[in-house]
C-alpha positions as CSV (number, residue, x, y, z in Angstrom):
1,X,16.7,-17.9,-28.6
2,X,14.1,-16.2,-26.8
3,X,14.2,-12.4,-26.2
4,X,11.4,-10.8,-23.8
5,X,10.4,-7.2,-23.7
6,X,8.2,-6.1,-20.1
7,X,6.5,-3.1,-20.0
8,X,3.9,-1.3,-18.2
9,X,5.6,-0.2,-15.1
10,X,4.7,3.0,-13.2
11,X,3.9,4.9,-10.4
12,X,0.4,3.9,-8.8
13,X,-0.9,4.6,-5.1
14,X,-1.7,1.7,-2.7
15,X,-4.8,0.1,-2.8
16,X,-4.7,0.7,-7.5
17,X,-4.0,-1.8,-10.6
18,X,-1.5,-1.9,-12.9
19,X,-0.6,-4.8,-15.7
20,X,2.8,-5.8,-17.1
21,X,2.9,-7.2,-20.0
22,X,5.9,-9.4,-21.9
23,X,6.5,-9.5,-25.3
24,X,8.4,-12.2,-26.9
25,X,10.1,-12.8,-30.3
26,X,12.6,-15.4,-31.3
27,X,12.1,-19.3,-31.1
28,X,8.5,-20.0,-30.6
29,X,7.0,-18.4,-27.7
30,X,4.4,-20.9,-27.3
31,X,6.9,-24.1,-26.6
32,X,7.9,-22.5,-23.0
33,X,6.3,-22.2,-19.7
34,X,6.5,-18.4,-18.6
35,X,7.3,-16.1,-15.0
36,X,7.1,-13.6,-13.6
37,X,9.4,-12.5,-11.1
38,X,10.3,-9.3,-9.3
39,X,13.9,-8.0,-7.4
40,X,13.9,-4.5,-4.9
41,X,17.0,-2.8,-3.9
42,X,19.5,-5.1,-1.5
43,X,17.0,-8.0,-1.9
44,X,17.1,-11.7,-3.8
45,X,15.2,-12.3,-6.5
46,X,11.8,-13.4,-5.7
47,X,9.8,-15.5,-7.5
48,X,5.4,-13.8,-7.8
49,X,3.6,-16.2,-10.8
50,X,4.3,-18.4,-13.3
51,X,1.9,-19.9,-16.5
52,X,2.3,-23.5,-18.4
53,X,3.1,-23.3,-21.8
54,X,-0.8,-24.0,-22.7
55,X,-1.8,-21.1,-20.0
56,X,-3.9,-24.1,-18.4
57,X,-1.7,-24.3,-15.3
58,X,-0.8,-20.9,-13.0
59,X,0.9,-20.6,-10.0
60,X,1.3,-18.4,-7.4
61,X,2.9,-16.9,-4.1
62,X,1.6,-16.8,-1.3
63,X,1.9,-13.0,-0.9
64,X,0.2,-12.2,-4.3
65,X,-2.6,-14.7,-4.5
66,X,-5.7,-13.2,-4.7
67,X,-4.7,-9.7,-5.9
68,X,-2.4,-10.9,-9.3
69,X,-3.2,-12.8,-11.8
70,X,-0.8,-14.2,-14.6
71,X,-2.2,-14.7,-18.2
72,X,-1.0,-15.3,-21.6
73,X,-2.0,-15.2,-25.2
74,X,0.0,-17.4,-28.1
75,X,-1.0,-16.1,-30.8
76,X,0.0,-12.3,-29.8
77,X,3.5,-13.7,-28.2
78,X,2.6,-11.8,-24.4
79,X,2.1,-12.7,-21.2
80,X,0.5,-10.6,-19.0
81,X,0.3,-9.6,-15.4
82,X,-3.1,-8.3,-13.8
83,X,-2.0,-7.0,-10.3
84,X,-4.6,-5.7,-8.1
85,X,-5.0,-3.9,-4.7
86,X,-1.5,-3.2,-4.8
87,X,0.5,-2.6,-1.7
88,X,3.6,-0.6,-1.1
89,X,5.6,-4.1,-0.3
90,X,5.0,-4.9,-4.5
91,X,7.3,-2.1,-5.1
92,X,10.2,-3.5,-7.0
93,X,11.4,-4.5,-10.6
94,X,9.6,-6.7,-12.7
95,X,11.1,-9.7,-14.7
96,X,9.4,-12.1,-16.8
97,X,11.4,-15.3,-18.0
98,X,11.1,-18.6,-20.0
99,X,11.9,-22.2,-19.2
100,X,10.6,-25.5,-20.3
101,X,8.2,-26.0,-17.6
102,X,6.5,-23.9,-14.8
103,X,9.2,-23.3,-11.8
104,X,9.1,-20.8,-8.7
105,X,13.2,-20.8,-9.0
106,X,14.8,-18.1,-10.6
107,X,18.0,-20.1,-11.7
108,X,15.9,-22.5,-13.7
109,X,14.3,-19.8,-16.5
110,X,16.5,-19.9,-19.4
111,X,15.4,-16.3,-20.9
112,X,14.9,-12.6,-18.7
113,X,13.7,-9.5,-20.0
114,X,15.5,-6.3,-19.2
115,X,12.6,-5.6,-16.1
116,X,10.0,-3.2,-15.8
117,X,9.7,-0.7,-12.5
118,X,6.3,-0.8,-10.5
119,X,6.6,1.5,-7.5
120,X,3.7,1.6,-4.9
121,X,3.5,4.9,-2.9
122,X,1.6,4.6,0.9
């Protein structure tokens, strides 16, 4: 078992930074790939970055490359996610989760976190 905090959610205007960050405890952090993925109101989960288990492999979206960047250290049991230029369309909930290996699908992460809120004001 796997259980992941996220935090570092807030308010920030269009154009500024904020980073997320997930904390894990449980089986060993370090054996699964990590995501993050992020939900607004009346819309599907979407899928934004995810990191091999080694944090030699990252992947992106389309709609955050360039401006996010996913990151994770072993030995502290976090992941992290840099996002930059931020846009009012970022606004949303924030999920990290854990599978065996990298995936931009939601249904194949075996562990969530409870979410963190970013919100993006124009």
């Amino acid at each position: 078992q796997v259980q992941l905090v996220e935090s570092g959610g807030g308010l920030v205007q269009a154009g500024g930074s904020l980073r997320l960050s997930c904390a894990a405890s449980g089986r060993a952090f370090n054996n699964y790939a990590m995501g993050w993925f992020r939900q607004a109101p009346g819309k599907e989960r979407e899928f934004v970055a995810a990191i091999s288990w080694d944090g030699d492999t990252t992947y992106y979206a389309d709609s955050v490359k360039g401006r996010f960047t996913i990151s994770r250290n072993n030995a502290k049991n976090t992941m992290y996610l840099q996002m930059n230029s931020l846009k009012p369309e970022d606004t949303a909930t924030y999920y990290c989760g854990g599978d065996p290996v990298p995936s931009d699908y939601y249904n194949d992460y075996e562990y969530w976190g409870q979410g963190t809120q970013v919100t993006v004001s124009s």
